[in-house]
C-alpha positions in Angstrom: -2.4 55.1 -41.9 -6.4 54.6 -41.6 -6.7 52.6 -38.4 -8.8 49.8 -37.8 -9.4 49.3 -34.0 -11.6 46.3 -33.4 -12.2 42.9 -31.6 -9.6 40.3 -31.5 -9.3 39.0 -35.5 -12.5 40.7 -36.8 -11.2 41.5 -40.6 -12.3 44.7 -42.4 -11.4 46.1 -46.1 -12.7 49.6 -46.8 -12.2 52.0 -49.7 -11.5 55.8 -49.4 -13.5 57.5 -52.6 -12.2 60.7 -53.6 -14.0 63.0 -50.7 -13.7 66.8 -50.2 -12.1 67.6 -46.8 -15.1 68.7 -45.3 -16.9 65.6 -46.4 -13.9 63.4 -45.1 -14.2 65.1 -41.7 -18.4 64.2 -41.3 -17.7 60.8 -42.7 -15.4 60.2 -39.7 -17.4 62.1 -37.1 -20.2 59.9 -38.0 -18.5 56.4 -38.2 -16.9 57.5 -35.2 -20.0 58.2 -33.4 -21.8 54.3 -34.9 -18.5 52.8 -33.2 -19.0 54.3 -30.1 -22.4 52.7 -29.7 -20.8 49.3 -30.2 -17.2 48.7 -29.0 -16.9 45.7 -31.1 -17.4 48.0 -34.0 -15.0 48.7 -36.3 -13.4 52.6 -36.2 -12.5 54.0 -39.7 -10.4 57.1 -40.3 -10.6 58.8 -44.0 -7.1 59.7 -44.0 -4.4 59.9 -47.1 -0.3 59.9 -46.0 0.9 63.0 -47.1 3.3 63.2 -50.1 6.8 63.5 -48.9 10.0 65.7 -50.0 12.5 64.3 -52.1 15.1 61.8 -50.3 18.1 63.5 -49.1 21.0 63.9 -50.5 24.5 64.2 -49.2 23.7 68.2 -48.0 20.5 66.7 -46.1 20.4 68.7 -42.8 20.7 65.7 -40.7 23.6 63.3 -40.0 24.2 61.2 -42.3 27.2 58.9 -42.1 28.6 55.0 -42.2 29.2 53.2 -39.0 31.0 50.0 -38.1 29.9 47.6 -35.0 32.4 44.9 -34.1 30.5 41.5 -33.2 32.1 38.9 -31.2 34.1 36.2 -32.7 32.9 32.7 -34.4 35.5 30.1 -36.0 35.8 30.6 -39.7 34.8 34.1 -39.5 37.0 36.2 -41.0 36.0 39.7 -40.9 33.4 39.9 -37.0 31.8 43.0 -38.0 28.2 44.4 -39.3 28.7 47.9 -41.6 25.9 50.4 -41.0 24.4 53.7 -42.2 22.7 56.2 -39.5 20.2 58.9 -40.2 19.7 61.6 -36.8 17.8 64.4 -37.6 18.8 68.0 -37.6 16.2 69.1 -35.7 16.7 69.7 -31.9 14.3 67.1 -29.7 13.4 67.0 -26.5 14.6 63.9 -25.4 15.5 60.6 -27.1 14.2 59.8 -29.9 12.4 56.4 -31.8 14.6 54.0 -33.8 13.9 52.4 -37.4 16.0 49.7 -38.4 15.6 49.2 -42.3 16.8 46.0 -44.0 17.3 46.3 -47.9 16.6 43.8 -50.1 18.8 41.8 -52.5 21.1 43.8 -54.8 20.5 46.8 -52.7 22.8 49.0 -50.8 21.2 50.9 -47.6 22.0 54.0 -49.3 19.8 52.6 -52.1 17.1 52.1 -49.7 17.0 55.3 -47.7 16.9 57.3 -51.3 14.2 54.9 -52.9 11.9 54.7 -49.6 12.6 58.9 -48.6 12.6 56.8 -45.0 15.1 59.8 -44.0 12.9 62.6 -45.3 10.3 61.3 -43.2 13.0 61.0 -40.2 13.3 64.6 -40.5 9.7 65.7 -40.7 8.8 63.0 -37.2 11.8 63.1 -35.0 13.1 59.4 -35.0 16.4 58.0 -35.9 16.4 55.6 -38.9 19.3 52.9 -39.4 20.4 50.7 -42.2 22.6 47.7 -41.5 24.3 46.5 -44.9 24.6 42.7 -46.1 28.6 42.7 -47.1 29.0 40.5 -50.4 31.5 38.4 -48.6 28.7 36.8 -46.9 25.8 37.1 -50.3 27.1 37.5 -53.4 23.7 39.6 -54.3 23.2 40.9 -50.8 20.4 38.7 -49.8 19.6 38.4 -46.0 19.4 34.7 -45.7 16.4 33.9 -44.4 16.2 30.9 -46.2 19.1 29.4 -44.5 18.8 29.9 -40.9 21.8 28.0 -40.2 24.1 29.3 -37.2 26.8 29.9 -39.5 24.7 31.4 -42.4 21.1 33.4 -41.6 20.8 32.3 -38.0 24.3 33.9 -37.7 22.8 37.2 -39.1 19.6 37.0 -37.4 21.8 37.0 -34.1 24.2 40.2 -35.4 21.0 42.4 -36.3 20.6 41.6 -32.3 23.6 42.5 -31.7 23.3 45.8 -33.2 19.8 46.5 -32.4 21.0 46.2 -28.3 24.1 48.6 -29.2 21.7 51.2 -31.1 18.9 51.0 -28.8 22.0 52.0 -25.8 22.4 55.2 -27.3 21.3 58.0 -25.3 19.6 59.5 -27.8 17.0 56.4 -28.9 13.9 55.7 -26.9 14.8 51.6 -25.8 11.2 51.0 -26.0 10.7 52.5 -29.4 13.0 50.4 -31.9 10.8 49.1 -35.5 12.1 47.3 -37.5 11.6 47.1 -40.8 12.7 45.5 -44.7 12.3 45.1 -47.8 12.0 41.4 -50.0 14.8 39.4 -48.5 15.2 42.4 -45.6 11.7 41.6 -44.8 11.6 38.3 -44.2 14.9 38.5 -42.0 13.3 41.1 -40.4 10.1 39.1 -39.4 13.1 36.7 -38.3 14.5 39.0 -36.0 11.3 40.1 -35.2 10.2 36.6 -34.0 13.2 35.3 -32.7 14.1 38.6 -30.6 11.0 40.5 -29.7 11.9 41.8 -26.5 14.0 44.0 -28.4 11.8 45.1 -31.2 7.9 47.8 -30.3 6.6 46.4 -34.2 7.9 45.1 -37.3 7.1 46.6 -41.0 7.4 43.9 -44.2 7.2 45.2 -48.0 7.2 42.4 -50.0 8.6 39.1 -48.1 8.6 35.8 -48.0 7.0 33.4 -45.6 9.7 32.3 -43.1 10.3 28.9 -42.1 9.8 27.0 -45.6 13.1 26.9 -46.9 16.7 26.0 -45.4 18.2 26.3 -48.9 18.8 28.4 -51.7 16.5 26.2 -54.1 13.8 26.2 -51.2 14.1 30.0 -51.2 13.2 30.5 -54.8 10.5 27.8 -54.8 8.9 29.7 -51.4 9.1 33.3 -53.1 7.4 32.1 -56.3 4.8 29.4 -54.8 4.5 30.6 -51.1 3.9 27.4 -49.0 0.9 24.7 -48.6 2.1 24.1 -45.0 0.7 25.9 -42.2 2.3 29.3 -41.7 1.9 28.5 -37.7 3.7 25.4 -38.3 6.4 27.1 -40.2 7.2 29.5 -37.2 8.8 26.6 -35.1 11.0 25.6 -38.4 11.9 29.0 -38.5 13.5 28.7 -34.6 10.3 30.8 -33.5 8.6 30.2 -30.2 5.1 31.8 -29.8 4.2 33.3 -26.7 6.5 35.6 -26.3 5.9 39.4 -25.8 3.3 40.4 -28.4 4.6 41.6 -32.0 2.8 44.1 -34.2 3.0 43.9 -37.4 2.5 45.1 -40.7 2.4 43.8 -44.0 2.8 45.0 -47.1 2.4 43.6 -50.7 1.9 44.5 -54.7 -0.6 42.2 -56.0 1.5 41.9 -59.3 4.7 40.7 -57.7 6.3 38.9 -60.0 9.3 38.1 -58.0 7.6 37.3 -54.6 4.6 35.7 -55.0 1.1 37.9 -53.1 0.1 35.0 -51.6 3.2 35.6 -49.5 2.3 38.6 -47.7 -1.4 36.9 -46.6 1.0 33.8 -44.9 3.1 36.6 -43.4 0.2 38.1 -41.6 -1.0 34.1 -40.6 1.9 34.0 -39.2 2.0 37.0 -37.0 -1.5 36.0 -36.1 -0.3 33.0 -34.5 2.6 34.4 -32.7 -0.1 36.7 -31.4 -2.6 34.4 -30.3 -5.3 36.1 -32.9 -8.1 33.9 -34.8 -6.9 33.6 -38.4 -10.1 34.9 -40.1 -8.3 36.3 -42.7 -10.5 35.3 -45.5 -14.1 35.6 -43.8 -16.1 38.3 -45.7 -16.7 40.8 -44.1 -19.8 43.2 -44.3 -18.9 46.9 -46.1 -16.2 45.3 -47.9 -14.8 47.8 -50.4 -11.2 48.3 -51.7 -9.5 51.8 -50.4 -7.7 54.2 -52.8 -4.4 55.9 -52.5 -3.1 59.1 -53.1 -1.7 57.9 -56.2 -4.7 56.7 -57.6 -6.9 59.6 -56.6 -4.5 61.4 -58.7 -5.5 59.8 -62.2 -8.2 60.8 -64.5 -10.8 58.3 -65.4 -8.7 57.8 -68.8 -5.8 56.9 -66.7 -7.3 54.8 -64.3 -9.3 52.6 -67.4 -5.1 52.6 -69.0 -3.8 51.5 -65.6 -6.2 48.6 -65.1 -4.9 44.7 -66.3 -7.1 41.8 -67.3 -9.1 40.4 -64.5 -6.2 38.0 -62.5 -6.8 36.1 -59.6 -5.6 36.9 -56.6 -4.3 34.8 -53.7 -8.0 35.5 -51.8 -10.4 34.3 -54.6 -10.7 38.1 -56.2 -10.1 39.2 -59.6 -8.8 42.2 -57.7 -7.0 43.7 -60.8 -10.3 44.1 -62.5 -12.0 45.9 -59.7 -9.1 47.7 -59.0 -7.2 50.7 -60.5 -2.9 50.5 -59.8 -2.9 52.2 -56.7 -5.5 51.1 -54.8 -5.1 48.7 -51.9 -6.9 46.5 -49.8 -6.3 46.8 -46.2 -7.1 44.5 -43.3 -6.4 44.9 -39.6 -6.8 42.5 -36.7 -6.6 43.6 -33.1 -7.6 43.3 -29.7 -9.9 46.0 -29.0 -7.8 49.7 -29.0 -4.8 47.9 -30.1 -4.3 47.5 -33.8 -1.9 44.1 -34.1 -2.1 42.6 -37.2 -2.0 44.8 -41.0 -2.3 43.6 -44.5 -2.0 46.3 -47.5 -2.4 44.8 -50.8 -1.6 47.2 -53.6 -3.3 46.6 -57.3 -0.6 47.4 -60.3 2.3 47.2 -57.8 5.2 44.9 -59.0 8.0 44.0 -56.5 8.8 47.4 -55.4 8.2 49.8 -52.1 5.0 51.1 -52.5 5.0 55.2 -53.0 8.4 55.2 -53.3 10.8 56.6 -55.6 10.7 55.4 -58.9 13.9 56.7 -60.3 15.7 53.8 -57.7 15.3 50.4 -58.2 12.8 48.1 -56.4 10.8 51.3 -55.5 7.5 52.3 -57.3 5.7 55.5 -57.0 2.4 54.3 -57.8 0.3 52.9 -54.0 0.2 54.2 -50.7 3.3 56.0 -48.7 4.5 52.9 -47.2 7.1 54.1 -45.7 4.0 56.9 -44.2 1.9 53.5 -43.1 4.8 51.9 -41.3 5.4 55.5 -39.4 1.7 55.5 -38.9 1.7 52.1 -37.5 4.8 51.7 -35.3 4.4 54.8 -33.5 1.1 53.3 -31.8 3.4 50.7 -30.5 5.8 50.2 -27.1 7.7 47.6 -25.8 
């Protein structure tokens, strides 16, 4: 992931033209050299995630197999247990290792998730551990993490097993305890900024593809309402309905969005990122301009022709930050913002043109996965391995 290392909220979008190598390697050396003079200064990186292998498949070289953690007993509960899937690599390490927790989204399995997001090729290629706790229908008839009902019985009660789980997988002697992401997908990502929020002694940085603000529902009607309007209320507000105490330990995170969601409305990911910019104590300056402005392209969209990138453009739409970002814009290309406090990158938004609600540079042939954007499951990699608790 490009990094953008700079004063505490100081916004900046930039756009990654189609460059030789050699040329990418001077156009770093010399914005490297302009930040240097000013530490203030932004610090861009012309860097593409590499495309990754296929996802794999029961003969993958690493363990892959279905767990079971028994959770303590509540009355009414009838079966006190969270299902799991666990990815360890094949290759030998030397030492433990990182931990990702993925959260699928609604109608999803976690094998679903690990194929469509190639999260486990990835495993493979970078030494961590990836982990995929599963929503059982008995409590969500469509799988949903309910984040909209943060009830102890109901989402609070799930918010508190992910905990649970999180404490038992981060025991194991083969995961790094200060290492442990987490990470989700639509409903997975709003419980896991829950978790996130609620528990982040336990969590280095949270990736979100596609959630919902948390805090402006309690019911399922809310829910719905929330995913296709957002929320006029103030997203720092929000955290303390969502049980949420700022000033905790710090919590980087980063955000990702398709700007033609049609299930989860964009404007959700920029209230997201608000509300990690609380919790964080950052300046909100989310929608300042800022000088250099330009859109950044993705491997996908450095891959079209002209002809494909003039078929892949929609009519001008407008956006959730006042720009007809479809009409300057070819599916594929994203904008990016990062917030920090000098070295330390904190805060990420990626908004992806021509991405519907679906894991950006995923795999198409699985639901709720597109292959058109950036590697996100590359950018959340990128991003969480800068991090430590």
């Amino acid at each position: 992931m490009a990094k953008s290392l700079w004063a505490d909220g100081h916004a900046q979008l930039r756009q990654i033209s189609r460059v030789q190598p050699q040329t990418a390697r001077q156009l770093k050396s010399w914005i490297d050299r302009i930040a240097n003079l000013n530490p203030a200064a932004p610090r861009l990186r012309a860097r593409s995630p590499a495309p990754l292998p296929l996802p794999p498949r029961p003969s993958a070289p690493g363990e892959w197999a279905s767990h079971h953690h028994r959770l303590s007993t509540l009355p009414g509960e009838l079966v006190p247990r969270l299902s799991y899937w666990l990815y360890v690599p094949s290759r030998v390490r030397n030492g433990p290792m990182p931990l990702v927790v993925m959260l699928h989204g609604c109608k999803q399995t976690p094998e679903d998730l690990a194929a469509g997001t190639r999260m486990n090729a990835l495993a493979e290629r970078e030494g961590f551990i990836v982990a995929y706790p599963q929503q059982p229908q008995r409590r969500q008839m469509q799988r949903c993490w309910q984040w909209f009902d943060l009830g102890a019985a109901e989402g609070g009660r799930e918010a508190q097993a992910l905990a649970v789980l999180i404490d038992a997988l981060a025991a194991r002697p083969d995961v790094r305890a200060d290492q442990v992401y987490l990470a989700g997908l639509s409903a997975g990502a709003s419980m896991a900024a829950v978790v996130a929020l609620r528990y982040p002694e336990k969590i280095a940085a949270v990736g979100l593809h596609s959630g919902v603000v948390i805090g402006a529902a309690c019911t399922p009607g809310d829910g719905l309402r929330a995913m296709q309007q957002g929320s006029s209320v103030d997203p720092a507000v929000l955290l303390d309905a969502a049980g949420v105490t700022p000033g905790g330990p710090k919590m980087p995170a980063i955000v990702l969005h398709g700007m033609d969601d049609g299930a989860v409305h964009p404007v959700n990911a920029r209230l997201l990122a608000r509300q990690f910019l609380a919790y964080n104590g950052l300046t909100d300056r989310l929608d300042k301009p800022a000088s250099g402005v330009m859109p950044r392209r993705s491997a996908y969209a450095a891959s079209l022709t002209e002809d494909q990138e003039a078929a892949e453009r929609e009519p001008p739409a407008e956006t959730s930050h006042g720009l007809a970002a479809t009409a300057i814009l070819p599916a594929g290309n994203y904008i990016e913002t990062s917030f920090g406090v000098w070295n330390r990158e904190m805060v990420a938004l990626c908004e992806v043109a021509g991405l519907d609600h679906a894991w950006s540079g995923g795999d198409g042939d699985y639901a709720y996965h597109a292959p058109i954007g950036p590697d996100a499951s590359a950018l959340m990699w990128a991003f969480f391995k800068a991090h430590r608790r």
